[in-house]
C-alpha positions as CSV (number, residue, x, y, z in Angstrom):
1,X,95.8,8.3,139.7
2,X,96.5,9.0,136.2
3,X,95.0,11.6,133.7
4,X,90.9,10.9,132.6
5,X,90.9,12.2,128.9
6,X,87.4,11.3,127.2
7,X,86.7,8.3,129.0
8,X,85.5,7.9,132.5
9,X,88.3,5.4,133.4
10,X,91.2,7.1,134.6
11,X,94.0,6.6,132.3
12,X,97.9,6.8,132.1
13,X,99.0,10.8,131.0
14,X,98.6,10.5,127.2
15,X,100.7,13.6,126.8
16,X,103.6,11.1,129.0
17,X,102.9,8.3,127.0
18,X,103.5,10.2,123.8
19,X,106.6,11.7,124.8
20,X,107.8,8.2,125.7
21,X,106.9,6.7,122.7
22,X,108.3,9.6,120.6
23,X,111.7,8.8,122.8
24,X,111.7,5.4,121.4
25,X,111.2,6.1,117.9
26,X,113.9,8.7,118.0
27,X,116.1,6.9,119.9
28,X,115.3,3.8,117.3
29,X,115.7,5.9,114.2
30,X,119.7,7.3,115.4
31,X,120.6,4.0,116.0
32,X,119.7,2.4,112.6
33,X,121.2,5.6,111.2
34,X,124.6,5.1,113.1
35,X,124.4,1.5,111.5
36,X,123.9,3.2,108.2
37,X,127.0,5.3,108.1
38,X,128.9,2.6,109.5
39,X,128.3,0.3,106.8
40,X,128.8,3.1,104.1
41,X,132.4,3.8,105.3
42,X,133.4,0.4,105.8
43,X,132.4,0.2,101.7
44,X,133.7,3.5,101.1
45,X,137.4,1.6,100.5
46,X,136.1,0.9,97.2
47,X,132.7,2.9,96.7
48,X,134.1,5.9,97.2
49,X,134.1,9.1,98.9
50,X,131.4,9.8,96.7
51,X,129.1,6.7,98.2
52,X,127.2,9.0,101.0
53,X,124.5,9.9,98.2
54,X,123.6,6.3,98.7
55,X,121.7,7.0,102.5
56,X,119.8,9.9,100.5
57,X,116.6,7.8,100.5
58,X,116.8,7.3,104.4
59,X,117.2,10.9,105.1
60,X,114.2,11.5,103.1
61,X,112.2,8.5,104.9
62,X,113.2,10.3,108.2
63,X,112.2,13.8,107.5
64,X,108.7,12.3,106.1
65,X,108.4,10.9,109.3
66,X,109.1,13.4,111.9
67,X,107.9,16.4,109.5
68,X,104.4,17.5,111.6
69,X,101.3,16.7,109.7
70,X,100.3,20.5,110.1
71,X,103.4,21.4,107.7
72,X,103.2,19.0,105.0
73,X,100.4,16.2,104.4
74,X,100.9,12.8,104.7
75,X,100.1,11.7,101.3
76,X,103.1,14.3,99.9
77,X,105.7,13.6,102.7
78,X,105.0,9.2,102.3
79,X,105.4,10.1,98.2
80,X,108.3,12.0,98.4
81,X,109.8,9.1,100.4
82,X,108.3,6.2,98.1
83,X,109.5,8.4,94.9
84,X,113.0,8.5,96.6
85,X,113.7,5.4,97.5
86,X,112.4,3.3,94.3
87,X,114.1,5.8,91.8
88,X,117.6,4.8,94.4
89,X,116.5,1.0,93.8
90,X,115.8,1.7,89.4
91,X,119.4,3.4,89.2
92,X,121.5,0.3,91.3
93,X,119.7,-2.1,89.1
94,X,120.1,-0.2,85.8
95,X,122.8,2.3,86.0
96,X,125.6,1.5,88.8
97,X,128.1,-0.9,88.4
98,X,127.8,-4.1,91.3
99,X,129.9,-3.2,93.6
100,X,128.1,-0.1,94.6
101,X,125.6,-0.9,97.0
102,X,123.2,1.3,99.5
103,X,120.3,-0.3,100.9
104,X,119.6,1.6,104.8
105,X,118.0,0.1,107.7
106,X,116.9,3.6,108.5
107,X,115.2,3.9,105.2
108,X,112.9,0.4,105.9
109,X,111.8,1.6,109.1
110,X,110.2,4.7,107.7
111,X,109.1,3.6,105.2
112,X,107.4,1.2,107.4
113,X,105.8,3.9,110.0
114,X,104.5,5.5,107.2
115,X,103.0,2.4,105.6
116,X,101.2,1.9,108.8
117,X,100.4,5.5,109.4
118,X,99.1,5.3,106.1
119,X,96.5,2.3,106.3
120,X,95.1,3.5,109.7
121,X,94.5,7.3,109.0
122,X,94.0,8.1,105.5
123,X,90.3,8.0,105.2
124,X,89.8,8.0,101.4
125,X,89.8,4.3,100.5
126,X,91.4,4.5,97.2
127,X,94.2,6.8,97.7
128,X,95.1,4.8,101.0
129,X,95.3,1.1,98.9
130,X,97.6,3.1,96.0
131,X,99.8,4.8,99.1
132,X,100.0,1.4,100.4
133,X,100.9,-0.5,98.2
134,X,103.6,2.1,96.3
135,X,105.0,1.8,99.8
136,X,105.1,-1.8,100.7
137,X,106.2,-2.5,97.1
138,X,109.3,0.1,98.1
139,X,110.2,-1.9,101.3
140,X,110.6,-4.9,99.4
141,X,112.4,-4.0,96.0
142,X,114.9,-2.1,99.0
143,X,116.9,-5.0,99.5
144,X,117.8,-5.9,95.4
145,X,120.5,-3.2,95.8
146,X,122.7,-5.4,97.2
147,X,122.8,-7.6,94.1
148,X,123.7,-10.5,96.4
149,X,122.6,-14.0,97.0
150,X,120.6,-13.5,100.0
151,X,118.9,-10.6,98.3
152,X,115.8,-12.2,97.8
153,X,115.5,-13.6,101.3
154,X,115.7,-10.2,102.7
155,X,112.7,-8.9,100.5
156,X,110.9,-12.6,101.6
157,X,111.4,-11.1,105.3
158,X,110.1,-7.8,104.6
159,X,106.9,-9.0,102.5
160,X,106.1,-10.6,106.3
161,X,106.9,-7.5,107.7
162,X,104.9,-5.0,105.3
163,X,101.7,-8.2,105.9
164,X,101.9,-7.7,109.7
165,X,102.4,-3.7,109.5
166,X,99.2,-3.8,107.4
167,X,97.3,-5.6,109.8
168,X,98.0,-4.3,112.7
169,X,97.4,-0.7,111.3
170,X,94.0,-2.0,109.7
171,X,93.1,-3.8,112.7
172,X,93.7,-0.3,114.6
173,X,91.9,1.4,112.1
174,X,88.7,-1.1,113.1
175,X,88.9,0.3,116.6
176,X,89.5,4.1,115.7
177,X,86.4,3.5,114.0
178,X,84.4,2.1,116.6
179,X,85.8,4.6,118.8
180,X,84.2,7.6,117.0
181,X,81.3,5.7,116.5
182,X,81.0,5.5,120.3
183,X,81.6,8.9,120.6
184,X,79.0,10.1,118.7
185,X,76.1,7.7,120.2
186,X,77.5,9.4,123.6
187,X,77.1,12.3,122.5
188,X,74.0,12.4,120.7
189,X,72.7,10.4,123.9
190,X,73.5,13.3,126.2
191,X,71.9,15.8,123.5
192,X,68.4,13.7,123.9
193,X,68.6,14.1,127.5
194,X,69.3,17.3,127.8
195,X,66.5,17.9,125.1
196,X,64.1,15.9,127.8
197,X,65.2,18.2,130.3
198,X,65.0,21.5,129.1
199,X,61.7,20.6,127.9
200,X,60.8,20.5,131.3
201,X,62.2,23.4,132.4
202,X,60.4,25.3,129.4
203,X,57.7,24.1,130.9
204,X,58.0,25.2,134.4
205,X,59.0,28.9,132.7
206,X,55.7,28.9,130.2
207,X,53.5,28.1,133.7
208,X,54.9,30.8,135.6
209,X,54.4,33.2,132.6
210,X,51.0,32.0,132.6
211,X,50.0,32.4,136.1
212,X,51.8,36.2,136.3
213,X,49.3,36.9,133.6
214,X,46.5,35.4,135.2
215,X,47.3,37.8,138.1
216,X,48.3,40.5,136.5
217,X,44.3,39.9,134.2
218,X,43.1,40.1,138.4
219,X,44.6,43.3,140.1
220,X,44.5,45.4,136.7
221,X,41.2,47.1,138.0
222,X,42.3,47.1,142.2
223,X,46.0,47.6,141.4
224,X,46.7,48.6,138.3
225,X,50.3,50.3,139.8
226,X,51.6,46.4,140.4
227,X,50.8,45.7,136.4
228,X,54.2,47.0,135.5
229,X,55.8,44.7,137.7
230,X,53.8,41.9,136.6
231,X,55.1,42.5,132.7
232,X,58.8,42.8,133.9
233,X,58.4,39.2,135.7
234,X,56.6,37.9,131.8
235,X,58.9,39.6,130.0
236,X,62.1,38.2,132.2
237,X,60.5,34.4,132.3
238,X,59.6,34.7,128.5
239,X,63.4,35.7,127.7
240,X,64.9,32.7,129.8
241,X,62.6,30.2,127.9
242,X,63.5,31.6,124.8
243,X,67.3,31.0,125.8
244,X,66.5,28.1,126.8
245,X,64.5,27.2,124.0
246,X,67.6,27.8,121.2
247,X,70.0,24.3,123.0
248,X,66.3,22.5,121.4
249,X,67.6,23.0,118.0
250,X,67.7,19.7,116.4
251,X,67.3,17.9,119.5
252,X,64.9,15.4,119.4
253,X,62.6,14.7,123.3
254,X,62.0,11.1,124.1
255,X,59.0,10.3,126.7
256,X,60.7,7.8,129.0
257,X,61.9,9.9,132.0
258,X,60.3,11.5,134.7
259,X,60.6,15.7,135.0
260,X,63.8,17.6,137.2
261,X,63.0,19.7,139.3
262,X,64.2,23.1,138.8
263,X,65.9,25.4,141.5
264,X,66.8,22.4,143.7
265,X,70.7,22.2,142.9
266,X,72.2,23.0,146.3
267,X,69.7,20.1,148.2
268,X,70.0,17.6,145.1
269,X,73.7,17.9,145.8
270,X,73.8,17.2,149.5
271,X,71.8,14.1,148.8
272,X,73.4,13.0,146.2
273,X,76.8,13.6,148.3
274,X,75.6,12.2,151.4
275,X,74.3,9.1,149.9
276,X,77.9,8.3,148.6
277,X,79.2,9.2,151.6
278,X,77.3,6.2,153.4
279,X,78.2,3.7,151.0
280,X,81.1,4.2,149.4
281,X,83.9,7.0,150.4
282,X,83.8,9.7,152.9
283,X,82.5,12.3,151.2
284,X,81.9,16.2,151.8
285,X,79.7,19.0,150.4
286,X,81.3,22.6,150.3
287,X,79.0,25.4,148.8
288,X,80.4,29.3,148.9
289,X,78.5,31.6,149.9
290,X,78.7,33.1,146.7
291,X,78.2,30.1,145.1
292,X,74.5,30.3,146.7
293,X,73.7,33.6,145.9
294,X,73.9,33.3,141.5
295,X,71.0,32.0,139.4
296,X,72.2,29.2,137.5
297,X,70.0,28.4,134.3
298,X,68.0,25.5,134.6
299,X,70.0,23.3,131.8
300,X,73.2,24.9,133.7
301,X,71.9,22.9,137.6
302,X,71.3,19.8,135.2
303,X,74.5,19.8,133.9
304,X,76.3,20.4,137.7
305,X,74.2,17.6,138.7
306,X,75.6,15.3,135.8
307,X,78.8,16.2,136.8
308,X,79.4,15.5,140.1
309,X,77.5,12.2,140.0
310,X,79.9,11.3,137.1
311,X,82.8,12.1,139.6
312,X,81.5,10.1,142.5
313,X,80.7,7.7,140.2
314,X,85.0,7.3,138.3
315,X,86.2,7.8,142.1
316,X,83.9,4.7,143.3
317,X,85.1,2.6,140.4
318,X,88.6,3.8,140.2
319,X,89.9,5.2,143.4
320,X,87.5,3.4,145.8
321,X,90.5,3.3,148.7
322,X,90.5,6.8,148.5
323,X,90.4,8.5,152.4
324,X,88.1,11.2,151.1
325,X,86.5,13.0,148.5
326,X,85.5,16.6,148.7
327,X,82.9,18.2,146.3
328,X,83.4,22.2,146.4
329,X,81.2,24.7,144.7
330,X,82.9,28.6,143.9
331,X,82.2,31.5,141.6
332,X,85.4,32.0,139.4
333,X,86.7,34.7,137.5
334,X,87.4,38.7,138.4
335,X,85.6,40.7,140.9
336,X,83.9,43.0,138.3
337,X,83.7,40.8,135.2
338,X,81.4,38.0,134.8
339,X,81.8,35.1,137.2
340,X,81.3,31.3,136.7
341,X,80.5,28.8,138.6
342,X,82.9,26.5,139.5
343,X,82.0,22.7,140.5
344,X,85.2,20.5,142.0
345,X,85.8,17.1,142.8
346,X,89.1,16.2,144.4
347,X,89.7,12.9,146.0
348,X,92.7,12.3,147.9
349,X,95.3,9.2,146.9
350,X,94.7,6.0,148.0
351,X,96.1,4.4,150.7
352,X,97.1,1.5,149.0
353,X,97.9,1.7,145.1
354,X,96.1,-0.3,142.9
355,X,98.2,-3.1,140.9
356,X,98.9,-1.6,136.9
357,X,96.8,-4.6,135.6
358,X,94.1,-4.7,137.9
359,X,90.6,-4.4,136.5
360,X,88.9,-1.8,138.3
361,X,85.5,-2.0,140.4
362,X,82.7,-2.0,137.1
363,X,85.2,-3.1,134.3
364,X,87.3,-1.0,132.2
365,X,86.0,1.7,129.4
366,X,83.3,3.6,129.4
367,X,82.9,6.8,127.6
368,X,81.1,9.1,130.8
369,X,83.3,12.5,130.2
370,X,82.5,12.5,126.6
371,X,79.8,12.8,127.4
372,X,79.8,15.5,130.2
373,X,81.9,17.5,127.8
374,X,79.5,17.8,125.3
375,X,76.8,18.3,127.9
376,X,79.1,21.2,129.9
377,X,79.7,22.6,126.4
378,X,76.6,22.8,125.2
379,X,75.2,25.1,127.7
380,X,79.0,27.0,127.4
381,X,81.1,26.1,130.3
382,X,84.2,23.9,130.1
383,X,85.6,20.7,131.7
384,X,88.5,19.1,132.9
385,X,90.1,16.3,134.8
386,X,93.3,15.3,135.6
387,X,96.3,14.9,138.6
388,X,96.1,16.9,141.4
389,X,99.5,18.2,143.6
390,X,98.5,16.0,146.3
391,X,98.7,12.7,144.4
392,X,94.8,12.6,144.1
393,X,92.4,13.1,141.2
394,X,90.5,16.4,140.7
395,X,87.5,17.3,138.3
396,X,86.7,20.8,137.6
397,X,84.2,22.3,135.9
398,X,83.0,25.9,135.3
399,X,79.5,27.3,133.9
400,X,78.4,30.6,132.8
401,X,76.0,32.3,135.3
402,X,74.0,35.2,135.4
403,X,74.8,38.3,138.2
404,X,74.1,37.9,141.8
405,X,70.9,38.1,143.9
406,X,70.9,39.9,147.0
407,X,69.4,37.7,149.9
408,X,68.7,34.7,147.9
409,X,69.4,31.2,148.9
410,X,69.9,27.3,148.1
C-alpha cells in the first residue's frame, strides 16, 4: 500500500509523485526551449548573430521558476520575470526595426506556472491580484513581438489560457483552504479530548494523594516510622499531576464522555486487538517484556490506545485482504539512555490488490493521523507511517517513558 501522510487513507508516496511531476515540468520546459533556439537560428539569416538576446526573457521565466522558494521569494523571482519580459515586449514595439522578432514558448509557460503559483499561495489579497494581473497582462502583450497578422489571435488564445490558469489555481486555493481549516478542527478536536482525559487522570492522582494523607493522618501516632514513606508517595503523585496538569493549558474539558481508566493499557489492548481479530483481519498482540515493566503516563496509555485503534481502523478500511496484522509493543533507544516506548502496526500485503480507482471500505478522506500526530506530539513522542520491506503497511510510534520498575506488571 502506498505512503499515509496526514490523512488516514493510505495515499500514493507524495515524495514519488513530486519527483514525477517535477520530471514533467523539466522535461516540458527543455523541449519548449529546444523549440526556442530553433526558431532563433532559423531567423538568425537575417536577425543576426546578435538575435540570442531575444530568449533573455525565457531564461529569466525559467530560473524564477525552478529557483527554491527558500532562496528568493516568489513575489521577487515572478517580478523579475514580469519586468523582463514586458520591457522585451516595450523595446520590439518601440525600438527594433520589424523584422526582428523573439516571442519564446519557454517564456509563456513560466510565466504561466508562476501566474498560477501565484493566485493559489500568495496569501495577501492585494499583492496576489497586482502579481496577477502584471503577469497575465505579460502572457498576452508576449505575442505582439511578432508584428504579424495573426498576432492578435495568439494573445486571444492566451487571454483563455491566463482565465483557465486563474481558475484552476483559485479553485485550488478553495480547497487548500478548506484543508487547513480541517486540520485545525482535527486538531483542536483531539486537544478537547485529551483535555477530557487528563482531567480524569488528575483526578485519579488528586484521590490517591488524598487517601495517602488520610493514612498517613492514622498511623502518625502507631507508626510514625511509615510517615516518611507516606510523604514520598504525596510528594511523587502530586508531581505527576502537576505534569500532567501543564498539557491543560488552554484546553477547554467538555462533559459528554465517560472516564478512562488509568493503568489498564496492556488489557485495553488485547481487547481491543482481539475484537478486530474476530471481525475483521487476523490480528495479533506482541508486548516485550520490557515493554511491561515502564510506567507510561496516563495521557501517554491514552495516546497508545488512540493509536492503534486508528491503525486497525486504516488497515480495516484500506487493506481489509490483508493475511494479518501484528500490533507489537518495545522499548526503543540505548541501553543506558532513556528508552521509549515503541507501539507498531504492520499489516502484511494483500493477497489481491485493490483496483487504482476503487473506493475503499468507509469512503475516501478522513483526517485520523492529523490528528494522532498532534495527540502523539503533545505528550512528546513522534509518529510515522508508511511502506514496509515486505510490501505491507507499518505504523510506528514512540513515547517518552519514565525508568523501569522491578517486578511490575500489565
Amino acid at each position: 500500500m502506498p505512503e499515509v501522510t496526514d490523512t488516514n487513507e493510505q495515499r500514493p508516496s507524495r515524495p514519488l509523485t513530486r519527483r514525477a511531476a517535477l520530471t514533467v515540468l523539466w522535461g516540458s520546459m527543455a523541449v519548449l526551449w529546444v523549440c526556442d533556439v530553433v526558431s532563433v537560428e532559423a531567423s538568425s539569416a537575417y536577425q543576426g548573430p546578435g538575435a540570442w538576446w531575444l530568449l533573455a526573457p525565457g531564461v529569466v521565466a525559467g530560473v524564477a521558476v525552478l529557483l527554491p522558494d527558500d532562496r528568493i521569494a516568489l513575489p521577487w523571482r515572478a517580478g523579475a520575470a514580469v519586468v523582463a519580459s514586458v520591457a522585451m515586449t516595450a523595446t520590439h514595439l518601440v525600438a527594433l526595426e520589424p523584422e526582428f522578432s523573439g516571442w519564446g514558448l519557454l517564456e509563456t509557460l513560466c510565466l504561466l506556472l508562476l501566474l498560477g503559483r501565484a493566485a493559489r499561495e500568495m496569501r495577501q489579497p492585494w499583492r496576489a491580484s497586482a502579481l496577477c494581473t502584471a503577469l497575465g497582462v505579460a502572457v498576452v502583450v508576449a505575442p505582439l513581438r511578432l508584428r504579424v497578422a495573426d498576432n492578435i489571435l495568439y494573445s486571444w488564445l492566451l487571454t483563455l489560457a491566463v482565465g483557465g490558469v486563474l481558475g484552476l489555481a483559485c479553485y485550488l486555493r478553495v480547497l487548500d483552504g478548506r484543508r487547513r481549516r480541517a486540520v485545525v478542527a482535527v486538531r483542536q478536536n483531539e486537544r478537547l479530548a485529551l483535555a477530557r482525559e487528563l482531567h480524569d487522570f488528575v483526578a485519579h492522582h488528586v484521590t490517591g494523594i488524598v487517601v495517602q494523607a488520610q493514612a498517613a493522618r492514622t498511623i502518625r501516632e502507631t507508626a510514625p516510622e511509615q510517615v516518611d514513606q507516606l510523604l514520598c508517595g504525596i510528594e511523587q503523585a502530586g508531581s505527576e499531576t502537576l505534569e500532567s496538569m501543564r498539557k491543560l493549558v488552554r484546553v477547554l474539558r467538555e462533559d459528554d464522555t465517560g472516564a478512562v481508566r488509568p493503568g489498564e493499557l496492556f488489557a485495553e489492548l488485547a481487547e481491543l486487538v482481539a475484537a478486530f481479530s474476530e471481525r475483521d483481519v487476523p490480528a495479533t498482540l506482541q508486548v516485550a517484556a520490557g515493554a511491561r515493566q515502564v510506567r507510561p503516563d496516563p495521557e501517554v496509555e491514552t495516546s497508545v490506545r488512540n493509536v492503534v485503534r486508528e491503525a486497525l481502523t486504516n488497515v480495516r478500511r484500506h487493506a481489509s485482504g490483508a493475511p494479518s496484522v501484528l500490533v507489537r509493543l518495545d522499548l526503543a533507544g540505548p541501553e543506558e539512555g532513556p528508552r521509549r516506548l515503541r507501539v507498531e502496526v504492520h499489516n502484511a500485503p494483500p493477497a489481491r490488490q485493490p483496483q487504482p480507482n476503487a473506493e475503499p471500505l468507509g469512503g475516501r478522506g478522513g483526517l485520523g493521523l492529523v490528528g494522532l500526530t498532534e495527540r502523539t506530539e503533545a505528550v512528546g513522542g513522534r509518529l510515522h507511517a508508511g511502506p514496509a520491506e515486505d510490501g505491507g503497511w507499518r505504523l510506528t510510534a514512540e513515547f517518552p517513558v519514565r525508568d523501569a520498575v522491578a517486578g511490575s506488571s500489565a
